[in-house]
PDB file with SEQRES, HELIX, SHEET and CRYST1 records, atoms N, CA, C and O in Angstrom:
SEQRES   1 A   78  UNK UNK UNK UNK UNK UNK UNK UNK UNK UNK UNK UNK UNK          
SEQRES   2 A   78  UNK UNK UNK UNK UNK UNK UNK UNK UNK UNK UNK UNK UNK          
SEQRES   3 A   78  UNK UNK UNK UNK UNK UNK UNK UNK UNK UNK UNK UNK UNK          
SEQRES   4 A   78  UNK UNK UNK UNK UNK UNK UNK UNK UNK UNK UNK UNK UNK          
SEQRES   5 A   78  UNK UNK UNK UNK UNK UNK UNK UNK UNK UNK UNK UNK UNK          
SEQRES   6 A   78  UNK UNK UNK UNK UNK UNK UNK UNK UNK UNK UNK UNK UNK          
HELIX    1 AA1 UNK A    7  UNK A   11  1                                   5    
HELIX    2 AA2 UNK A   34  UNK A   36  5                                   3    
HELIX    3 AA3 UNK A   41  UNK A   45  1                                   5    
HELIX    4 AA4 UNK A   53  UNK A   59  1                                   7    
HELIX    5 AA5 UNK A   64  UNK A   67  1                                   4    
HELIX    6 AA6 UNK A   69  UNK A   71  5                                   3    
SHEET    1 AA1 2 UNK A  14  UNK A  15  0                                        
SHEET    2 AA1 2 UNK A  18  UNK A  19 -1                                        
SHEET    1 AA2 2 UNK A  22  UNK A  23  0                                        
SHEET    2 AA2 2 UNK A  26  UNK A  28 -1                                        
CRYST1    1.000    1.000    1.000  90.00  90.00  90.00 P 1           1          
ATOM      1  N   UNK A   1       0.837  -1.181   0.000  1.00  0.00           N  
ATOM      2  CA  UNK A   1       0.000   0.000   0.000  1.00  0.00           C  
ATOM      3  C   UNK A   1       0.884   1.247   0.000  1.00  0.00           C  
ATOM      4  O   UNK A   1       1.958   1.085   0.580  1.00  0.00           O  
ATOM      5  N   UNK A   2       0.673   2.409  -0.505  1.00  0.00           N  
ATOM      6  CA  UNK A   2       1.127   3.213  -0.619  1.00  0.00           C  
ATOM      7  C   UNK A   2       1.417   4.560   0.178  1.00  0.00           C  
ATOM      8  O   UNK A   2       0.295   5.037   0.349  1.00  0.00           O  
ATOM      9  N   UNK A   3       2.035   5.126   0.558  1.00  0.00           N  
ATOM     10  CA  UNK A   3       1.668   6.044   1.347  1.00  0.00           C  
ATOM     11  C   UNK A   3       0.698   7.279   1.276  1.00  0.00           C  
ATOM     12  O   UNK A   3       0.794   7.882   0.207  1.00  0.00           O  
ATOM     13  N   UNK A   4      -0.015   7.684   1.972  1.00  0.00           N  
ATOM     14  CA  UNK A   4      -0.873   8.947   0.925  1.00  0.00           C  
ATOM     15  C   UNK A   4      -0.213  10.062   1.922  1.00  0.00           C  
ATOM     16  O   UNK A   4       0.134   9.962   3.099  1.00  0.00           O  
ATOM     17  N   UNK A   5      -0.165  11.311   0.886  1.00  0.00           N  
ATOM     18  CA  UNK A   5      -0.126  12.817   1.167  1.00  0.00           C  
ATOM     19  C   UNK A   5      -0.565  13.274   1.095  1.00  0.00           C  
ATOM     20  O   UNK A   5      -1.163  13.109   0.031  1.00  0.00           O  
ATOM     21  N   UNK A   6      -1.053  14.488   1.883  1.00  0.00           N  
ATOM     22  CA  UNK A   6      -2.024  15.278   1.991  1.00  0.00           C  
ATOM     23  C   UNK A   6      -1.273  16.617   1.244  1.00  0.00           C  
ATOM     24  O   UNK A   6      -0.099  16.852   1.528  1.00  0.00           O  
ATOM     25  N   UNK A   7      -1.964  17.432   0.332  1.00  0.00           N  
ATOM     26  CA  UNK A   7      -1.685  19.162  -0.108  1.00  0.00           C  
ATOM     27  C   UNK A   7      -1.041  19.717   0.771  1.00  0.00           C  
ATOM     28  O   UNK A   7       0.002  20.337   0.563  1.00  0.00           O  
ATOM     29  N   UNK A   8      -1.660  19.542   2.030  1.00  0.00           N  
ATOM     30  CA  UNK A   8      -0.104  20.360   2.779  1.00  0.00           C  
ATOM     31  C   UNK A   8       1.481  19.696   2.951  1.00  0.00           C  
ATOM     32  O   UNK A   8       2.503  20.357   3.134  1.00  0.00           O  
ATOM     33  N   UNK A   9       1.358  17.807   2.811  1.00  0.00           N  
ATOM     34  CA  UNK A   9       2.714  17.970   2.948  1.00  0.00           C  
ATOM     35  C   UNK A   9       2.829  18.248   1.979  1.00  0.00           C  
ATOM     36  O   UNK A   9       3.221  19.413   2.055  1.00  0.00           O  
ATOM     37  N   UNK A  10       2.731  17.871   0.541  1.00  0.00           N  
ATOM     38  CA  UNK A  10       3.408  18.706  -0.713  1.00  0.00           C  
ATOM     39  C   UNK A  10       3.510  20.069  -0.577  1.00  0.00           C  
ATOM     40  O   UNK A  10       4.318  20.607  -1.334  1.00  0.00           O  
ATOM     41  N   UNK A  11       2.822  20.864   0.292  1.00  0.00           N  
ATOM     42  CA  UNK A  11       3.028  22.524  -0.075  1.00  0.00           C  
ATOM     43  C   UNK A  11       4.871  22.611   0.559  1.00  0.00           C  
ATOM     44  O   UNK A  11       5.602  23.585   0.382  1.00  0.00           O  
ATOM     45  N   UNK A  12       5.209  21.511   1.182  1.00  0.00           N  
ATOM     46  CA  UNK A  12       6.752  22.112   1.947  1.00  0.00           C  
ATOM     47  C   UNK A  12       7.785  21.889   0.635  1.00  0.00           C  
ATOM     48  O   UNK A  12       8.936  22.314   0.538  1.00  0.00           O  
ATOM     49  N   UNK A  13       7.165  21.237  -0.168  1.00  0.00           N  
ATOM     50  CA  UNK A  13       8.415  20.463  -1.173  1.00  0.00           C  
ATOM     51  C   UNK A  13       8.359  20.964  -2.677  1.00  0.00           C  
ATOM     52  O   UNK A  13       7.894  20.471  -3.705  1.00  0.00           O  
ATOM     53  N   UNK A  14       9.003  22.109  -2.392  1.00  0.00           N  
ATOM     54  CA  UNK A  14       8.740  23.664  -3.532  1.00  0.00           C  
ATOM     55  C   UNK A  14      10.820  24.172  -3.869  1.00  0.00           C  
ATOM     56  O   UNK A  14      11.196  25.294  -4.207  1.00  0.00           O  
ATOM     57  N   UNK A  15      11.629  23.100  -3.660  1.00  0.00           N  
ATOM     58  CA  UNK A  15      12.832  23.561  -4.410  1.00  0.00           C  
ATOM     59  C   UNK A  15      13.487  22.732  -5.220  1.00  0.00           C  
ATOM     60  O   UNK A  15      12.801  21.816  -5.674  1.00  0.00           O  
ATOM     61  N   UNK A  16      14.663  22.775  -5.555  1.00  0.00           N  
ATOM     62  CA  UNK A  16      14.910  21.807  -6.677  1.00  0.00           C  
ATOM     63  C   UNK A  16      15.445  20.366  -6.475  1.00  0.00           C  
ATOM     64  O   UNK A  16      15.320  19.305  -7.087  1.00  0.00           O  
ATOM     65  N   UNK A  17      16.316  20.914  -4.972  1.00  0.00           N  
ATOM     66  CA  UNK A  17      16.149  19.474  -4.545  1.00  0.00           C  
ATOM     67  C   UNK A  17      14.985  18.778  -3.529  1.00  0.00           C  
ATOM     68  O   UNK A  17      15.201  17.837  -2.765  1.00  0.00           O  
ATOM     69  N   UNK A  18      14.027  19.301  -3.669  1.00  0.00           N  
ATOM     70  CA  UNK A  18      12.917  18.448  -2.766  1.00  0.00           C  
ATOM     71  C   UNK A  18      11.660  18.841  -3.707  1.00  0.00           C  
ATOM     72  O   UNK A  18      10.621  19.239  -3.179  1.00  0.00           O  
ATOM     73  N   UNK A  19      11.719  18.780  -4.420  1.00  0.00           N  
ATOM     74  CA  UNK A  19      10.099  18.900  -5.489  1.00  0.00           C  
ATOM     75  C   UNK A  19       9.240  18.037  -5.750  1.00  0.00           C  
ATOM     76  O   UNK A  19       9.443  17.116  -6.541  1.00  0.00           O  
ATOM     77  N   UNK A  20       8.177  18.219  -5.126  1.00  0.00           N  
ATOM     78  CA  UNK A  20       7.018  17.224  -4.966  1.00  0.00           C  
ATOM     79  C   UNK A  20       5.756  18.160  -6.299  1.00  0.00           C  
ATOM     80  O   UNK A  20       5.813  19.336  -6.658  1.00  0.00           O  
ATOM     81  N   UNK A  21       4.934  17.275  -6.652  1.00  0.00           N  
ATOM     82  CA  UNK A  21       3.553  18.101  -7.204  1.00  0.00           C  
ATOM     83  C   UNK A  21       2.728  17.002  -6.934  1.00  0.00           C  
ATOM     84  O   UNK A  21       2.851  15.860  -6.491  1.00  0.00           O  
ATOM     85  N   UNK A  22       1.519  18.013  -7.506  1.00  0.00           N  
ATOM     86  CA  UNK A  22       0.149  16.561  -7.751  1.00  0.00           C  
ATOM     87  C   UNK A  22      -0.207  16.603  -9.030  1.00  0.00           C  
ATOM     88  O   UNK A  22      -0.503  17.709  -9.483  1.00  0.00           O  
ATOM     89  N   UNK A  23      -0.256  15.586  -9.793  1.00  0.00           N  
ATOM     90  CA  UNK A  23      -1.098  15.426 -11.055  1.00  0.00           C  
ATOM     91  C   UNK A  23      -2.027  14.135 -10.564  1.00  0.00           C  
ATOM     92  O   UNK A  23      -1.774  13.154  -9.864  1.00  0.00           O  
ATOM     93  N   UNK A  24      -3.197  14.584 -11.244  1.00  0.00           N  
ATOM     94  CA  UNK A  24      -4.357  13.726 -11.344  1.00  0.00           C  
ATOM     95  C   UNK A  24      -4.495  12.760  -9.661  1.00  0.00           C  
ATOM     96  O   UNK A  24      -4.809  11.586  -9.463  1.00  0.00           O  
ATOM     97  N   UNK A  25      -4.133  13.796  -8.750  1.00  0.00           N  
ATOM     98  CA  UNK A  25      -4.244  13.194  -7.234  1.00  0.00           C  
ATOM     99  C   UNK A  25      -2.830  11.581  -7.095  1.00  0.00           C  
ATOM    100  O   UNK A  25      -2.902  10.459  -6.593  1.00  0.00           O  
ATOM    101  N   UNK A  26      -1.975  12.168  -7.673  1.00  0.00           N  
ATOM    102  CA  UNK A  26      -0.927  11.031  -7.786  1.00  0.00           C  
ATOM    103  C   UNK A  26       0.148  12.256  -7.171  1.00  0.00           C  
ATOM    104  O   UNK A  26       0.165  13.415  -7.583  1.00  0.00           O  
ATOM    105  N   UNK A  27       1.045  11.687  -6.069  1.00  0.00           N  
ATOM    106  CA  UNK A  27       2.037  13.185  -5.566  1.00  0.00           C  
ATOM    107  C   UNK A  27       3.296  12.252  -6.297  1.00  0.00           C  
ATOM    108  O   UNK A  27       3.453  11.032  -6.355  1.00  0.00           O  
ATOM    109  N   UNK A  28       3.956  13.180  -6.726  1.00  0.00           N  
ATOM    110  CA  UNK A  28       5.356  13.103  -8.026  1.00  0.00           C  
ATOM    111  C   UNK A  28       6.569  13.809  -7.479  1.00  0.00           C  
ATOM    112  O   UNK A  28       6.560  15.038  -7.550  1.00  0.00           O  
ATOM    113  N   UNK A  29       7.860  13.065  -6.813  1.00  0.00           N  
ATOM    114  CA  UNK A  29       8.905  13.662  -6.515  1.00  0.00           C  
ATOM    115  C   UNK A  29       9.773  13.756  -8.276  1.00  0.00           C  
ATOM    116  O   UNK A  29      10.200  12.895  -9.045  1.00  0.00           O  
ATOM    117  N   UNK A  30       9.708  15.300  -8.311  1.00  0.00           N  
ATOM    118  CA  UNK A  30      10.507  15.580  -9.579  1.00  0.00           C  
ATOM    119  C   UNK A  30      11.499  15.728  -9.242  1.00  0.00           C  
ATOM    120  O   UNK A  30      12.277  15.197 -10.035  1.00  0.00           O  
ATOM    121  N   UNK A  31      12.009  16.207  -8.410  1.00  0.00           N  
ATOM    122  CA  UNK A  31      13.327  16.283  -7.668  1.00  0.00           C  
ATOM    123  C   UNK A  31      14.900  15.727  -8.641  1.00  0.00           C  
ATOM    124  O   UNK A  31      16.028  16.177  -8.438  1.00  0.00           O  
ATOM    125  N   UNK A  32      14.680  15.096  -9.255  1.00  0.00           N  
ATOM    126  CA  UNK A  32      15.719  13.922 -10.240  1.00  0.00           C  
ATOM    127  C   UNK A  32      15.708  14.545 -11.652  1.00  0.00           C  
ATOM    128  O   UNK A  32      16.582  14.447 -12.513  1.00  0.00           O  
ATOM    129  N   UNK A  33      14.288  15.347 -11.720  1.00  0.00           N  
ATOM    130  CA  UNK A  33      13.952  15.311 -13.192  1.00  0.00           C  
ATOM    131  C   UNK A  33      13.966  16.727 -13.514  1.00  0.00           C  
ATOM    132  O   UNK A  33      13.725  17.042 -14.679  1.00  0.00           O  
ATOM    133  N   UNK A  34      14.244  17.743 -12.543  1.00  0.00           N  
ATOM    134  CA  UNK A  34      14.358  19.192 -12.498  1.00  0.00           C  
ATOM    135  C   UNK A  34      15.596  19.464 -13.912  1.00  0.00           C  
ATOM    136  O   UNK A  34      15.380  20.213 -14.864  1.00  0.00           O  
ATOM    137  N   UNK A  35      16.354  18.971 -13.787  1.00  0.00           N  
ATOM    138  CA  UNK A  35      17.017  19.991 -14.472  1.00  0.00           C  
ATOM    139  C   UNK A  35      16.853  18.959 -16.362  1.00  0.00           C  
ATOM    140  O   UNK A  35      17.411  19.433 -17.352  1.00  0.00           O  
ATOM    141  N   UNK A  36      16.384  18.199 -16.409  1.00  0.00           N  
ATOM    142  CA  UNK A  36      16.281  17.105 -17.298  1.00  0.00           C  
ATOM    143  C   UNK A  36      14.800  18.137 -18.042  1.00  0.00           C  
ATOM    144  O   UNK A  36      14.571  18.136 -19.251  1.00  0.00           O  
ATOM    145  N   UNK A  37      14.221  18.688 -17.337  1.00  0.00           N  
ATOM    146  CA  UNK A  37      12.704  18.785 -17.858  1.00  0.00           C  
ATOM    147  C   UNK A  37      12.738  19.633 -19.259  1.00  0.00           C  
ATOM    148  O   UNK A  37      13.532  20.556 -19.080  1.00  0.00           O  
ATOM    149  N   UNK A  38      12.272  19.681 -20.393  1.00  0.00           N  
ATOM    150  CA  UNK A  38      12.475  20.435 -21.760  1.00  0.00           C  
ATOM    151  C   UNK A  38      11.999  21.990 -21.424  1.00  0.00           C  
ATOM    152  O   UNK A  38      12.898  22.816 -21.579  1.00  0.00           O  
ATOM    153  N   UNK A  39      11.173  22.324 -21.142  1.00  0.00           N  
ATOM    154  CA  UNK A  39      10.796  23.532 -20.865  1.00  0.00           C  
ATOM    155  C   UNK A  39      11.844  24.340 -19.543  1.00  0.00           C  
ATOM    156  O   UNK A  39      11.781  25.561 -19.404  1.00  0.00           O  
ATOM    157  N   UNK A  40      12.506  23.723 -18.902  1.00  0.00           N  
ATOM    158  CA  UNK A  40      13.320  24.248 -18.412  1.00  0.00           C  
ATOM    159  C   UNK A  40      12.901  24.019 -16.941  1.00  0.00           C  
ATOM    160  O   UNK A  40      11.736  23.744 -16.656  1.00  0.00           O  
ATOM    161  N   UNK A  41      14.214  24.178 -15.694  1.00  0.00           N  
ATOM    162  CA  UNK A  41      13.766  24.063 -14.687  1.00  0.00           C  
ATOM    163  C   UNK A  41      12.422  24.829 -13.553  1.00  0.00           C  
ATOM    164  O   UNK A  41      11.587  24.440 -12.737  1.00  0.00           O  
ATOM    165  N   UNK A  42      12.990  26.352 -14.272  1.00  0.00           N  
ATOM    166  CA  UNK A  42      12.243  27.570 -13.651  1.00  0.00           C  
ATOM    167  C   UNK A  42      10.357  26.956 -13.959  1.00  0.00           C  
ATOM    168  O   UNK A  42       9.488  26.789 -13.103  1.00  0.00           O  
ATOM    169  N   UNK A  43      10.279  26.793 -15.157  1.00  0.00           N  
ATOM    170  CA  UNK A  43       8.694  26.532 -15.089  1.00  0.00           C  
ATOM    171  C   UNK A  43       8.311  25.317 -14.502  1.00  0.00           C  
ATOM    172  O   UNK A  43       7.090  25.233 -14.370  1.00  0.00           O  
ATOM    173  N   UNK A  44       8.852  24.495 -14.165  1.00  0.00           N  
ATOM    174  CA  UNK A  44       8.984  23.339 -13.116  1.00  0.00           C  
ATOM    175  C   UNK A  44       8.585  23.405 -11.868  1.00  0.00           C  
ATOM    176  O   UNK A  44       7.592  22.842 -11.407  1.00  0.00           O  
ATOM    177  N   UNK A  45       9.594  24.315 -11.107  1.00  0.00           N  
ATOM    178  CA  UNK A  45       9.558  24.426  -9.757  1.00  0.00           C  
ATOM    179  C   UNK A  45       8.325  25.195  -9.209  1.00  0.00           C  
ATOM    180  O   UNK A  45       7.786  25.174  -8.103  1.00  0.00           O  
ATOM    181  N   UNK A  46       7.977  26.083 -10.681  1.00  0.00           N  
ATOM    182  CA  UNK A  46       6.422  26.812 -10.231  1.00  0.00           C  
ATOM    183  C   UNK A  46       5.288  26.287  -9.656  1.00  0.00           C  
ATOM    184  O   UNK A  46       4.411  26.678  -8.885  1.00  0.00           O  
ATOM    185  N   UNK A  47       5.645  25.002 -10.431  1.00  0.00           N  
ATOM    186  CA  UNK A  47       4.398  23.865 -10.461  1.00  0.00           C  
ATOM    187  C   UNK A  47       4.158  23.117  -9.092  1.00  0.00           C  
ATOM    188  O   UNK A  47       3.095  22.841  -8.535  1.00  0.00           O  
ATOM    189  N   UNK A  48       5.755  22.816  -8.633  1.00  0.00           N  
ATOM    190  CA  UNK A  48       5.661  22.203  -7.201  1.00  0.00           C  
ATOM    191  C   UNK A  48       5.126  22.887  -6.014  1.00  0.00           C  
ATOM    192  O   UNK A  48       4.976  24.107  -5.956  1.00  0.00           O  
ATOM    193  N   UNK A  49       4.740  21.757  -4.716  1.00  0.00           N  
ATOM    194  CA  UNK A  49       4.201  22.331  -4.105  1.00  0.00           C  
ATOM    195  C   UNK A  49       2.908  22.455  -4.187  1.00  0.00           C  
ATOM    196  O   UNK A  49       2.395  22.825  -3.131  1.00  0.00           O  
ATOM    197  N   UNK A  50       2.083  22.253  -5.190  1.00  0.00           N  
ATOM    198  CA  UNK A  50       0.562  22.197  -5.079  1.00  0.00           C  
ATOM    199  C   UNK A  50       0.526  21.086  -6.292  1.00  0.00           C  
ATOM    200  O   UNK A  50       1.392  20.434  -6.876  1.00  0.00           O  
ATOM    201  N   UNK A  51      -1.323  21.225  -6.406  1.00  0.00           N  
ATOM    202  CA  UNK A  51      -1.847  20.361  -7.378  1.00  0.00           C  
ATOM    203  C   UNK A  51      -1.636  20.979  -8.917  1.00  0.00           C  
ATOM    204  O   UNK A  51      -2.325  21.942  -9.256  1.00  0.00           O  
ATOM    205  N   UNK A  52      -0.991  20.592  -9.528  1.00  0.00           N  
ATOM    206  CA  UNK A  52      -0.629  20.971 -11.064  1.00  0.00           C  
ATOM    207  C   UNK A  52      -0.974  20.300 -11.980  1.00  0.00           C  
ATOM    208  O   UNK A  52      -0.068  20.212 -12.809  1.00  0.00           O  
ATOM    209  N   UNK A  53      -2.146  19.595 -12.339  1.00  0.00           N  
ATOM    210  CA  UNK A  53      -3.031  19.233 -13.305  1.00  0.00           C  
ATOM    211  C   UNK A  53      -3.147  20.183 -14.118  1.00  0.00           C  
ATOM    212  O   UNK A  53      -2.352  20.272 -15.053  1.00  0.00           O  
ATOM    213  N   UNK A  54      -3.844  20.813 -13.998  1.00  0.00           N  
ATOM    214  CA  UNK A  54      -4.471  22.040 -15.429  1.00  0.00           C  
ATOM    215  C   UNK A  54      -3.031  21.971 -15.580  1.00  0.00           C  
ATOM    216  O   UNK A  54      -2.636  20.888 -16.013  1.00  0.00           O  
ATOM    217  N   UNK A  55      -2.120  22.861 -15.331  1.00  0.00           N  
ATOM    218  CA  UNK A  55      -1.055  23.767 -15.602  1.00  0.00           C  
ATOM    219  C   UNK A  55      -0.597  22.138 -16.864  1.00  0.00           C  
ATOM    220  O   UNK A  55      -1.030  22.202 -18.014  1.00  0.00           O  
ATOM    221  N   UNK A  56       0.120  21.063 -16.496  1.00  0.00           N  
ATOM    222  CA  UNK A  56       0.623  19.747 -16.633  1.00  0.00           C  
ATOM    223  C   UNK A  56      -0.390  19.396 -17.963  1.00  0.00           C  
ATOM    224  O   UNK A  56       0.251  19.227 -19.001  1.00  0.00           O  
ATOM    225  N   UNK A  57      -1.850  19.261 -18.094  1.00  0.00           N  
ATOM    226  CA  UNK A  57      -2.466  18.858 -19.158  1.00  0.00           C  
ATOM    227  C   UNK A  57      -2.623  20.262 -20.281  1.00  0.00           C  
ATOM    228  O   UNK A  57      -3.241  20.189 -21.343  1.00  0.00           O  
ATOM    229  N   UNK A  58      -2.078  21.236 -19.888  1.00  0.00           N  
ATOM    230  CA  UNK A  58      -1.888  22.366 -21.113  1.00  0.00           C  
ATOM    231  C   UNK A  58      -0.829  22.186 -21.985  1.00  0.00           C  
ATOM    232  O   UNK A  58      -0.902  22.356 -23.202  1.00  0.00           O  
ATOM    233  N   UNK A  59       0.211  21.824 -21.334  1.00  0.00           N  
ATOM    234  CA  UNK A  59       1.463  21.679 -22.073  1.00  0.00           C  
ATOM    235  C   UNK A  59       1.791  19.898 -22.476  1.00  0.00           C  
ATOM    236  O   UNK A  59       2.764  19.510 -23.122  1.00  0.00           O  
ATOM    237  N   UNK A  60       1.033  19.288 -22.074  1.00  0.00           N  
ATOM    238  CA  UNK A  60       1.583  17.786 -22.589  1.00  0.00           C  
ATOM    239  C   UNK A  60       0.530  16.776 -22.628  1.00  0.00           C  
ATOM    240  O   UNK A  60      -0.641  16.930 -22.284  1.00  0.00           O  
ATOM    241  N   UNK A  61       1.141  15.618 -23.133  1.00  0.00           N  
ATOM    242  CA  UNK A  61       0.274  15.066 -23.444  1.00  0.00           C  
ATOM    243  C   UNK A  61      -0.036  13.780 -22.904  1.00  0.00           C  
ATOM    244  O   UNK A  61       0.392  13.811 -21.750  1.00  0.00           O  
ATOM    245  N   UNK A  62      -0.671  12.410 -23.180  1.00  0.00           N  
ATOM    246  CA  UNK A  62      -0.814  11.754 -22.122  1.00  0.00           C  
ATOM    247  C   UNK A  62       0.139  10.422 -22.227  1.00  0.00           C  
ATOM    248  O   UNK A  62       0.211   9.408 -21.533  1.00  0.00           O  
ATOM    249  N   UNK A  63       0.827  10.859 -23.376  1.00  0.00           N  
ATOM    250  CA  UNK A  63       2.023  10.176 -23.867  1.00  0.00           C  
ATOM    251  C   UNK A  63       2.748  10.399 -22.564  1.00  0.00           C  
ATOM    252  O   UNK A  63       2.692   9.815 -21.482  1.00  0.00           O  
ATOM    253  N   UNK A  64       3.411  11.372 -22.982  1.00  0.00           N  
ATOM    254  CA  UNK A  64       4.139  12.729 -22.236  1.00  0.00           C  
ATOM    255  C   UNK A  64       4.168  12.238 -20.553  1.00  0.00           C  
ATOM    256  O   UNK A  64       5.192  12.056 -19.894  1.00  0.00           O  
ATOM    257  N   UNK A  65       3.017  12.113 -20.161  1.00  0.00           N  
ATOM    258  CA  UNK A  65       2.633  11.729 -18.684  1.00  0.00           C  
ATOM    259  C   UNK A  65       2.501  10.361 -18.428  1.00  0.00           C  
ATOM    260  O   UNK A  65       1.956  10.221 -17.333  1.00  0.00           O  
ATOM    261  N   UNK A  66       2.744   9.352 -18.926  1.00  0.00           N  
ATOM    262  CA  UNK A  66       2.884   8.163 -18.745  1.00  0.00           C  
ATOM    263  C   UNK A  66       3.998   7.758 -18.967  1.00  0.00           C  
ATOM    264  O   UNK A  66       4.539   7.113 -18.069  1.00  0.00           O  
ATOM    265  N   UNK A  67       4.494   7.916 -19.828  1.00  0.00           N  
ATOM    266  CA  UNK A  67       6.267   8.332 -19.982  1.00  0.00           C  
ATOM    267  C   UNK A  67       7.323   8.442 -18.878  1.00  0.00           C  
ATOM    268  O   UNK A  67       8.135   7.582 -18.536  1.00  0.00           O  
ATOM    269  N   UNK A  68       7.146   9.679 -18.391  1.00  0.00           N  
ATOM    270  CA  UNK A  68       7.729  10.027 -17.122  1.00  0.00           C  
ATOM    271  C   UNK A  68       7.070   9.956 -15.583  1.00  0.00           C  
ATOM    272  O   UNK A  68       7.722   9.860 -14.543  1.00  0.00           O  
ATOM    273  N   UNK A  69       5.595  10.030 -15.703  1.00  0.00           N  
ATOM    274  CA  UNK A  69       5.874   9.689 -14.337  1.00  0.00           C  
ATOM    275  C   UNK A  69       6.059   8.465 -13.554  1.00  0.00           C  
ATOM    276  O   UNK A  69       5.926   8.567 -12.334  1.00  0.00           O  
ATOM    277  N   UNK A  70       6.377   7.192 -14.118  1.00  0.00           N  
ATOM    278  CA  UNK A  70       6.963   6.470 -14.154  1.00  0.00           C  
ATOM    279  C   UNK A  70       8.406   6.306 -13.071  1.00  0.00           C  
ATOM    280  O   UNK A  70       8.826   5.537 -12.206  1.00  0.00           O  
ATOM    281  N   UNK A  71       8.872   7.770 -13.880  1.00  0.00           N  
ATOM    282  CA  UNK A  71       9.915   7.757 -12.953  1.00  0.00           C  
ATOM    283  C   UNK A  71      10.297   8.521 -12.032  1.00  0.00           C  
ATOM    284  O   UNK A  71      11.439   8.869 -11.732  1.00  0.00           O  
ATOM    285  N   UNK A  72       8.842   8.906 -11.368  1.00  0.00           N  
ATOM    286  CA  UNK A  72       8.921  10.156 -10.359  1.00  0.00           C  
ATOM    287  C   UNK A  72       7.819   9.772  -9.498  1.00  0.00           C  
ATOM    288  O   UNK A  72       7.203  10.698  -8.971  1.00  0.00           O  
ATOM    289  N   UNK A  73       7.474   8.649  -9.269  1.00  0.00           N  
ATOM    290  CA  UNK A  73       6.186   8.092  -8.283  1.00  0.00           C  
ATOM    291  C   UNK A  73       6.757   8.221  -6.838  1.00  0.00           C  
ATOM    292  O   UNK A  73       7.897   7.835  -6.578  1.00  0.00           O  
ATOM    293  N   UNK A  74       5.900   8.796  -5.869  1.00  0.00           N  
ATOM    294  CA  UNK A  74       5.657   8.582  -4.850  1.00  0.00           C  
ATOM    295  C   UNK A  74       4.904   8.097  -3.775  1.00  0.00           C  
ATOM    296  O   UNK A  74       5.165   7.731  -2.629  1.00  0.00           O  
ATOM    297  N   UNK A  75       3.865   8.198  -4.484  1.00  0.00           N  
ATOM    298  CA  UNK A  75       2.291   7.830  -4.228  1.00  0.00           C  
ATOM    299  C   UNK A  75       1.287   7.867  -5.332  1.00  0.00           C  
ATOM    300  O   UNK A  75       1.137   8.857  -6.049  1.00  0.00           O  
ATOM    301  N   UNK A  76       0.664   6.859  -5.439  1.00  0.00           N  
ATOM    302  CA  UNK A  76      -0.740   7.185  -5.950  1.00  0.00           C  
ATOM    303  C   UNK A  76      -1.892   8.141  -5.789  1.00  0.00           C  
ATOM    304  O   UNK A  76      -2.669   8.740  -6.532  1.00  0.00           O  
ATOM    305  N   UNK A  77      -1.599   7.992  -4.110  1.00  0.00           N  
ATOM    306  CA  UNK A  77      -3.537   9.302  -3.504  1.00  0.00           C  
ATOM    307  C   UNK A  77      -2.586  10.249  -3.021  1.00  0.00           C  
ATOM    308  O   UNK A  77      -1.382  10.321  -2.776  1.00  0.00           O  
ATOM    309  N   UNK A  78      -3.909  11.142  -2.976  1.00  0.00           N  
ATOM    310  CA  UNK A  78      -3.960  11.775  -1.968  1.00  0.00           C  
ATOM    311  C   UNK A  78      -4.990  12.363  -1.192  1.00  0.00           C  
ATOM    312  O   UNK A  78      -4.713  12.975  -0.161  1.00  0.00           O  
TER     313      UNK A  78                                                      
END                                                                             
């Protein structure tokens, strides 16, 4: 079973080495993938720290998101 997080612990994990988000209620340590990301780190780190769905399904696709988060799982819920 997985661990679940709640929005507030992700609100602490907002830098480059501790970057957490939420897509689709799944919390994602990017932390590894910060400086790797195509759009660059800066629009990255914006994202962490809260739920970033909208922002995440504007720019990509579901290719895109199955792809990588793969390699940034932390949890499933939250």
């Amino acid at each position: 079973m997985s661990k679940k997080f709640t929005a507030k612990d992700v609100s602490t994990h907002t830098t480059a080495n501790d970057a957490w988000l939420i897509i689709e209620g799944g919390v994602y340590d990017v932390s590894e993938f910060i400086e790797e990301h195509p759009g660059g780190s800066k629009i990255l780190l914006r994202a962490c720290g809260k739920d970033s769905t909208e922002a995440f399904w504007k720019f990509h696709s579901k290719k895109t998101f199955t792809k990588t988060a793969y390699r940034c799982p932390l949890t499933i819920a939250v």
